[in-house]
C-alpha positions, 0 to 999 in steps of 0.5 A: 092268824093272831094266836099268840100261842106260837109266839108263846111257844117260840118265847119259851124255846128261846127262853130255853136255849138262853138259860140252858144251852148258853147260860151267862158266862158260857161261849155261845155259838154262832147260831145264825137261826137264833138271831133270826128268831130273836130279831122276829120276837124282838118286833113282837115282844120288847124283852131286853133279855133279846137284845142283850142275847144278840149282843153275846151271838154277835159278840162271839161272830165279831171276834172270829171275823177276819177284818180289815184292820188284820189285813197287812198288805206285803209284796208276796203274800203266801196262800198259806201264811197265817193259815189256821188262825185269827190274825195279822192276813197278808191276803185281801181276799180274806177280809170278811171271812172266818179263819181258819179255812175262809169257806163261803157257807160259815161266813154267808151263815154268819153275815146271815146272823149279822143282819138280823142282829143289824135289825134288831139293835137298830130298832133298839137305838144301840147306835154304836153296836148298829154301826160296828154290826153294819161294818162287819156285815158289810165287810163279810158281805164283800168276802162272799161276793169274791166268791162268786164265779164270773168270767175271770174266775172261772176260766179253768171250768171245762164250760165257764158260762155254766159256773156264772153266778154259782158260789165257790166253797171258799178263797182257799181252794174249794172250787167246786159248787154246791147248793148250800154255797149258793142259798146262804150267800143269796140269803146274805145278799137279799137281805143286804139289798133290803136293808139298802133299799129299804124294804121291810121283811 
């Protein structure tokens, strides 16, 4: 409706949660929401203090990010090396997800971000940081896929065609399906499609 006042109101918030909540030096959360809003204000309004803001989100999401450089392929992986913390993995299946119980939402949540984040620093020219975000959204995006029943997973389901398409909650266990798991990682992988595809928001 071109009133600036709800772009006003949403700088100052931002403003807000930069130099209250997360002041500098502080460890920022994974807040995917705020990336969101940051890559929105970003097209309207070119701060800086946005783009160095994502830096420190997405800074915070690559360091808990399981990636393939920590995978260390063995005969006999155990499902329960390793588990609990960041580090050397000898089960693929973890790649692209966050440790310590590789659960689809907080990974989806945080690809989420990652794409946002991939938005904004693209359109900034930070090509590095473009590519390192590309290769960790690209590499969580995997994670969330192997989530995803099809017919080799969900066998042990009393009917298995009713579980096709649906998300578990995580490559540890967690069979059951629920309606955060799946909105997150469709939220995740819409956004990827778009991004391939070349579609604007």
């Amino acid at each position: 409706d071109k009133d600036t006042t709800w772009l006003d109101v949403s700088e100052h918030f931002v403003q807000w949660i930069m130099k209250e909540r997360d002041p500098p030096g502080k460890k920022v959360p994974h807040d995917h929401w705020l990336l969101y809003a940051l890559n929105d204000l970003w097209r309207q309004r070119r701060q800086d203090y946005y783009l160095e803001h994502t830096k420190r989100i997405a800074a915070e999401i690559l360091s808990g990010q399981t990636r393939l450089a920590d995978y260390e392929r063995t005969e006999h992986p155990r499902q329960d090396q390793h588990f609990g913390q960041k580090g050397r993995i000898s089960r693929a299946d973890w790649v692209g997800g966050f440790a310590p119980d590789y659960r689809s939402t907080p990974a989806a949540t945080r690809m989420e971000g990652m794409g946002a984040a991939y938005r904004l620093i693209t359109t900034s020219g930070d090509n590095k940081a473009s590519k390192e975000y590309w290769d960790s959204w690209i590499e969580g995006t995997d994670f969330i896929l192997g989530l995803h029943y099809r017919g080799e997973n969900s066998m042990f389901f009393p009917d298995p065609t009713k579980a096709f398409g649906g998300v578990s909650g995580g490559s540890t266990g967690q069979m059951e399906i629920r309606i955060d798991y799946v909105q997150h990682s469709l939220s995740c992988l819409i956004e990827m499609y778009k991004i391939l595809e070349g579609i604007e928001w």
